[in-house]
C-alpha positions as CSV (number, residue, x, y, z in Angstrom):
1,X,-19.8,-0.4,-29.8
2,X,-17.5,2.2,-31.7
3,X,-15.0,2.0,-34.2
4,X,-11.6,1.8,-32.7
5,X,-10.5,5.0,-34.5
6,X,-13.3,7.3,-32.9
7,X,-12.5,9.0,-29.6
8,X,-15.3,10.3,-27.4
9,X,-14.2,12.8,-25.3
10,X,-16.9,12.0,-22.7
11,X,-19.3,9.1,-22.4
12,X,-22.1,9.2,-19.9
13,X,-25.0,7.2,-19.0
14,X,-24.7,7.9,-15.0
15,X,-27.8,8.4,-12.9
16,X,-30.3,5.4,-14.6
17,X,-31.5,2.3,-14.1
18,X,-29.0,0.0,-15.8
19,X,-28.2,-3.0,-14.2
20,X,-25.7,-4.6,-16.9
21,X,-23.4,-3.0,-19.0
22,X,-21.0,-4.3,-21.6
23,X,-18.1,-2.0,-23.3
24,X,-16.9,-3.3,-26.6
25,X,-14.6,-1.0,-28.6
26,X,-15.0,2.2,-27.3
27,X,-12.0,5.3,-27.0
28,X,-13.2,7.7,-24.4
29,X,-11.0,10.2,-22.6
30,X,-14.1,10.1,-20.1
31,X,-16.4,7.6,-19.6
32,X,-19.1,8.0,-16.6
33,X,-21.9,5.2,-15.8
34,X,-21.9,5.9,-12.1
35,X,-25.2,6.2,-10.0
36,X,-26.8,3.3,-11.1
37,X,-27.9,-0.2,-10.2
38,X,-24.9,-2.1,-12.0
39,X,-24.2,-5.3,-10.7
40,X,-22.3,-6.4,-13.6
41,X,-19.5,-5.2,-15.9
42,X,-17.7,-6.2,-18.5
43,X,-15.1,-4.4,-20.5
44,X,-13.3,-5.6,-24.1
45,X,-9.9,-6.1,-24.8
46,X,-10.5,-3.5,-27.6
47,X,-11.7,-0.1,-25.6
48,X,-9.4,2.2,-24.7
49,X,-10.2,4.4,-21.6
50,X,-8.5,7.3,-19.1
51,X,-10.8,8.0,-16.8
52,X,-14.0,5.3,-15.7
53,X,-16.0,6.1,-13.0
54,X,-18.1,3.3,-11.7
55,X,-18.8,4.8,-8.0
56,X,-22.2,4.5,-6.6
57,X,-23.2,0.9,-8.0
58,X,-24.1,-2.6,-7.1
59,X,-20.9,-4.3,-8.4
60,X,-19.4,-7.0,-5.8
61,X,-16.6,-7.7,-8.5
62,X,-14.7,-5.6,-11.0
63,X,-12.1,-7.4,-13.0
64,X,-10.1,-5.3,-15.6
65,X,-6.5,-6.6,-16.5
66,X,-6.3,-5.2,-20.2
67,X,-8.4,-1.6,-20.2
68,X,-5.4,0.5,-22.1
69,X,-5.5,4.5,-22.2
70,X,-6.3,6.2,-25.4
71,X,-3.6,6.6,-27.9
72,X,-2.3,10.3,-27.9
73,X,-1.6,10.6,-31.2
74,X,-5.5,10.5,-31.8
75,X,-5.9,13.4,-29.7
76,X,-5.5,17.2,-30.0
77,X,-2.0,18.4,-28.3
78,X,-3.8,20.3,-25.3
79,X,-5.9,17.5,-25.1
80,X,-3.0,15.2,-24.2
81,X,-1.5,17.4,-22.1
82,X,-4.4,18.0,-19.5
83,X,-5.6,14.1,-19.4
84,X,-6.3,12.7,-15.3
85,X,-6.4,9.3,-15.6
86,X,-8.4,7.3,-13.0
87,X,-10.9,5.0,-11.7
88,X,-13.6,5.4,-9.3
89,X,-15.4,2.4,-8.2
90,X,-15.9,3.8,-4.9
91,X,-19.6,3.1,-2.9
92,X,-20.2,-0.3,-4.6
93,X,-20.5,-3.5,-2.8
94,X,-17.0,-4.7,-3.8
95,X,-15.3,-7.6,-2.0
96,X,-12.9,-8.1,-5.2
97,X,-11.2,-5.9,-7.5
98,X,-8.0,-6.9,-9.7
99,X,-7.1,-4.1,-11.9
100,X,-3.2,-5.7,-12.5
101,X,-1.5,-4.4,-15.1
102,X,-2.9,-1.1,-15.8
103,X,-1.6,2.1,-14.8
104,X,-3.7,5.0,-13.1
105,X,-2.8,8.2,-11.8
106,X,-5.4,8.0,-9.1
107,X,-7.6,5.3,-7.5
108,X,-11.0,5.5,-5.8
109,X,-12.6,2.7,-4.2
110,X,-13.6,3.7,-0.8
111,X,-16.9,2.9,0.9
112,X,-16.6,-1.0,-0.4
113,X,-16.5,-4.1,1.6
114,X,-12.5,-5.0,0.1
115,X,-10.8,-6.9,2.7
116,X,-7.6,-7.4,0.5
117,X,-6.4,-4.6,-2.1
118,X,-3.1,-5.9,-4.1
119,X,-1.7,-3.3,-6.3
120,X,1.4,-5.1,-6.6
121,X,1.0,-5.4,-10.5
122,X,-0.7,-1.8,-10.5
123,X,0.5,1.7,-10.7
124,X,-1.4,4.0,-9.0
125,X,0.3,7.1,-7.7
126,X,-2.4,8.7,-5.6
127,X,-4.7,5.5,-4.0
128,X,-8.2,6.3,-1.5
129,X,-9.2,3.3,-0.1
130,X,-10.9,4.9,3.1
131,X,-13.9,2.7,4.6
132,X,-13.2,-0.5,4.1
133,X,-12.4,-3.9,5.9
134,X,-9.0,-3.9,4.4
135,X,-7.0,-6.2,6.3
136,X,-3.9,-6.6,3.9
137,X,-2.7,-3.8,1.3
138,X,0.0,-4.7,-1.7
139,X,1.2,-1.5,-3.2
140,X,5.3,-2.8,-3.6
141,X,4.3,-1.5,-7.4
142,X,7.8,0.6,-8.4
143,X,6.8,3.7,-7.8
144,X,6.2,5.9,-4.3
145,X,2.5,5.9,-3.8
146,X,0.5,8.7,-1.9
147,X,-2.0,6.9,0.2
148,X,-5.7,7.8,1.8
149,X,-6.8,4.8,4.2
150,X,-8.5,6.0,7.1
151,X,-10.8,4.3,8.5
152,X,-10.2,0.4,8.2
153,X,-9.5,-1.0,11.7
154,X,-8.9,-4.3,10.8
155,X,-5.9,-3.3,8.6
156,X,-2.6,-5.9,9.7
157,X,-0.3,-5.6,7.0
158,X,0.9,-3.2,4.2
159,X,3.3,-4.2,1.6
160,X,5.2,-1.4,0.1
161,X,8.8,-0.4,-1.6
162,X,12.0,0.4,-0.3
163,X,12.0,3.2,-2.9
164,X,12.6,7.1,-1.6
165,X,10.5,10.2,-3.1
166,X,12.6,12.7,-4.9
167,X,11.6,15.0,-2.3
168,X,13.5,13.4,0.7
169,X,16.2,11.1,-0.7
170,X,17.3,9.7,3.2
171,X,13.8,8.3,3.9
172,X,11.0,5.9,2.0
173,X,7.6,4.8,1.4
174,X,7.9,2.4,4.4
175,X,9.0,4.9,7.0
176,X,6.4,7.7,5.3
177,X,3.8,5.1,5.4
178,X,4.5,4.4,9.3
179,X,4.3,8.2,10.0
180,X,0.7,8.5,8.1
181,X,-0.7,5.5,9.8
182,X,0.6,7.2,13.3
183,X,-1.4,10.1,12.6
184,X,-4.7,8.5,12.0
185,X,-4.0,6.7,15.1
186,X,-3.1,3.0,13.4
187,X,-0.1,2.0,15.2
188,X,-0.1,-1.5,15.4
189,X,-0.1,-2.5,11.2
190,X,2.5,-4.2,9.9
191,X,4.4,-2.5,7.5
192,X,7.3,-3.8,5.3
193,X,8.5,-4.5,1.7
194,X,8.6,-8.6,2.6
195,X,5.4,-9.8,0.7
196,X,5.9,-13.5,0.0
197,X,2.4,-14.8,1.3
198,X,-0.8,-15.0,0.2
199,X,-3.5,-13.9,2.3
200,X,-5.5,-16.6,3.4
201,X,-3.1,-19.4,2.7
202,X,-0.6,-21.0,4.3
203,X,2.7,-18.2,6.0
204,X,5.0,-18.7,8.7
205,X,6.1,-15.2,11.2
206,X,8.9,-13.7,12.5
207,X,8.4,-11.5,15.4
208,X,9.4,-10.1,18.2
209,X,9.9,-7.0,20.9
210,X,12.6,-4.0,20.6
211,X,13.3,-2.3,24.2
212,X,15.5,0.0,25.6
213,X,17.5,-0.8,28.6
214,X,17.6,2.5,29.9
215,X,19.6,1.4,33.4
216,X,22.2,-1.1,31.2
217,X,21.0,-4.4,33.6
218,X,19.2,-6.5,30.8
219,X,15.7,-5.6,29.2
220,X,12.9,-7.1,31.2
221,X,9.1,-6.1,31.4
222,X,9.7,-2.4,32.9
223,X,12.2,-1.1,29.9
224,X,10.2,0.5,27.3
225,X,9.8,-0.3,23.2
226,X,12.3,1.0,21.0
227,X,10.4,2.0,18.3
228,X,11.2,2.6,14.6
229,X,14.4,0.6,14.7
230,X,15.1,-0.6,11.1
231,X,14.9,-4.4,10.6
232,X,16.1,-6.1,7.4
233,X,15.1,-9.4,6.1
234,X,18.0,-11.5,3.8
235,X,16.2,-14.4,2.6
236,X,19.0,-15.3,0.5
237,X,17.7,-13.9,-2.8
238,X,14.9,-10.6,-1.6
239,X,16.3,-8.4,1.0
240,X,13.6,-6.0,2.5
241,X,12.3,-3.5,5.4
242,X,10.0,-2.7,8.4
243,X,10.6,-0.9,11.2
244,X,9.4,-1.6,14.8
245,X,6.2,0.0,15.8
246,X,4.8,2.2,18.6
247,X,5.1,-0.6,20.7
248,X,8.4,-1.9,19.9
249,X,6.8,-5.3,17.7
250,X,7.9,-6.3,14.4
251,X,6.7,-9.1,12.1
252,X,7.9,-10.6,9.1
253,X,5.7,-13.0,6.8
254,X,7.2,-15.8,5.4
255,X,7.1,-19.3,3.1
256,X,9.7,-21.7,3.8
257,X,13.7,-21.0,3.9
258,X,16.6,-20.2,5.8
259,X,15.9,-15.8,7.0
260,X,18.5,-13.4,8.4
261,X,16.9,-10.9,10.5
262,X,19.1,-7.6,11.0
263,X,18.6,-4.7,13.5
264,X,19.8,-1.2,12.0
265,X,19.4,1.6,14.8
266,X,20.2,5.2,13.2
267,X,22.6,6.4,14.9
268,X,25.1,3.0,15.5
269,X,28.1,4.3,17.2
270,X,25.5,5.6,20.2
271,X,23.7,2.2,20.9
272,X,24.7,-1.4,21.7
273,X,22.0,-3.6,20.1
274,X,21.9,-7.5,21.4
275,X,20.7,-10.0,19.2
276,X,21.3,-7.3,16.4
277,X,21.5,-10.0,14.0
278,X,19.5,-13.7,14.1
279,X,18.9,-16.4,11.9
280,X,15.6,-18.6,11.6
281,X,15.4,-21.4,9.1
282,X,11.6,-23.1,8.6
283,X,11.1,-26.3,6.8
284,X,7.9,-25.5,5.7
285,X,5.0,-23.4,5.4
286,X,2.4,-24.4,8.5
287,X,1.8,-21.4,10.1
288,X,5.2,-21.6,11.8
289,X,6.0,-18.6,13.9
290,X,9.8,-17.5,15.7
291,X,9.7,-15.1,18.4
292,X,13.1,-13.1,18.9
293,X,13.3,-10.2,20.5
294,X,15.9,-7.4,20.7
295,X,17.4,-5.5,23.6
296,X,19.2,-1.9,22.9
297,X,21.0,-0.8,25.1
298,X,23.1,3.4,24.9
299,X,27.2,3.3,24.5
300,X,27.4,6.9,26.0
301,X,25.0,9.7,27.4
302,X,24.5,11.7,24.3
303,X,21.9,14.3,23.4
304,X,20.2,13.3,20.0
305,X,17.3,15.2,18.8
306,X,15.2,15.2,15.7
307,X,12.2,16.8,14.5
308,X,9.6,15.8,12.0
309,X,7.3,17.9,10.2
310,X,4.8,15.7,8.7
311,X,1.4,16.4,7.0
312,X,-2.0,16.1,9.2
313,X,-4.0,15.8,5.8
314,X,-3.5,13.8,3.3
315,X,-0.9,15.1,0.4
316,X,-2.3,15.8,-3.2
317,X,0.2,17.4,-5.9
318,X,-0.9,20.9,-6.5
319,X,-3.1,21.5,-3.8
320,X,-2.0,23.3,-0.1
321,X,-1.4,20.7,2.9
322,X,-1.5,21.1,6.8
323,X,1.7,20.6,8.7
């Protein structure tokens, strides 16, 4: 328990025996109590940290909604200038972690048991959540995130932005997500910037199948999915983005309203899309679902390539990447 105007520039207990730990008033550019036994932490409105590391504990619950960086005008100019901030909370037994309202460079909480991660109310620019159960991810948080999520199988639904990195003004964090979860060979996640349910409770679905009718007689079961087709949801008030995956599916999460449900191929003058635009209303809230699928269909016989150069590692500013 430190007065507010002292700033430690580390602060480590790691590698004990401490089971509890409570942090009252404490600056600290770095502060370390990972390897431990911890099952319980509690951290003051008062402290002030940049970089906690909590990894390799017992906690099933970390709750921080207030923890505010260190003010830089207490801290030398090179100081300020060379500051990561981050949490790592990874290797714990963690089922819950609300960290809304803060704001980290990078986030760490792999090797936990987190079936839901919302980081809707969170900036992190650089997030690892490998080896979880993550079912649903929230990251629509303003800004383009970099993400590291292999290994969760269970994963059906990410919520992100419709927000493009500087670096490639024509795409966004939707379609970037789609090509990283292709790579680690996770093609049937829902991804799109719709997030209106909670999961658990109550939602109602949109679905359906995008083919190609290669031969112009109608899609039926032998046409193949058309996949990454854009699809736009109007609910009247939000408008937002998936695309349709591997296998030609979509899905759209909803509460109750009136939805208009738009198909956006690429390239529109080369393809006729039927059902291109559809309407579904829902009275309520019970689990409701509308199937509607989508048959494209070619205008002319056109060549049309693109290629895609796309990272086989994840991305991290300043460091090389694999393409």
């Amino acid at each position: 328990n430190l007065n507010e105007g002292f700033v430690l520039t580390n602060f480590d207990c790691s590698f004990n025996s401490l089971t509890s730990l409570d942090i009252n008033k404490i600056n600290a550019i770095n502060f370390y109590c990972n390897n431990n036994t911890l099952s319980q932490l509690n951290i003051d409105e008062f402290s002030h940290i940049n970089n906690l590391n909590i990894s390799n504990n017992q906690l099933t619950s970390f709750v921080s909604q207030t923890l505010k960086k260190v003010d830089p005008n207490l801290l030398a100019y090179n100081e300020a200038l060379n500051i990561e901030f981050g949490l790592k909370c990874d290797n714990n037994q963690l089922t819950h972690l609300d960290i809304s309202g803060t704001d980290f460079a990078q986030l760490n909480c792999s090797n936990n048991p987190l079936k839901t991660l919302d980081l809707n109310q969170t900036k992190v620019a650089l997030l690892t959540a490998e080896n979880n159960n993550l079912e649903y991810l929230f990251i629509k948080n303003g800004i383009f995130n970099e993400i590291g999520i292999k290994n969760n199988p269970q994963l059906k639904f990410i919520c992100t932005d419709d927000i493009s990195p500087s670096w490639d003004p024509e795409s966004t964090e939707t379609n970037f997500i789609k090509g990283y979860l292709e790579l680690i060979g996770q093609t049937n996640v829902n991804i799109n910037s719709y997030c209106s349910f909670v999961p658990g409770g109550n939602f109602n679905t949109i679905s359906g199948t995008v083919k190609f009718d290669e031969n112009n007689n109608g899609c039926d079961t032998n046409d193949v999915a058309f996949e990454n087709i854009k699809l736009k949801i109007n609910d009247g008030t939000t408008t937002a983005e998936t695309f349709a995956n591997k296998d030609g599916k979509f899905e759209f999460y909803t509460q109750t309203g009136n939805f208009t449900i738009s198909a956006l191929p690429e390239n529109p003058t080369l393809f006729n899309v039927s059902n291109s635009s559809f309407t579904v209303n829902f009275s309520d809230n019970n689990n409701n679902t509308s199937v509607n699928n989508i048959c494209v269909s070619k205008t002319t016989e056109n060549n049309d390539l693109e290629v895609v150069i796309a990272p086989t590692t994840d991305a991290r500013p300043g460091f090389e990447a694999t393409y």
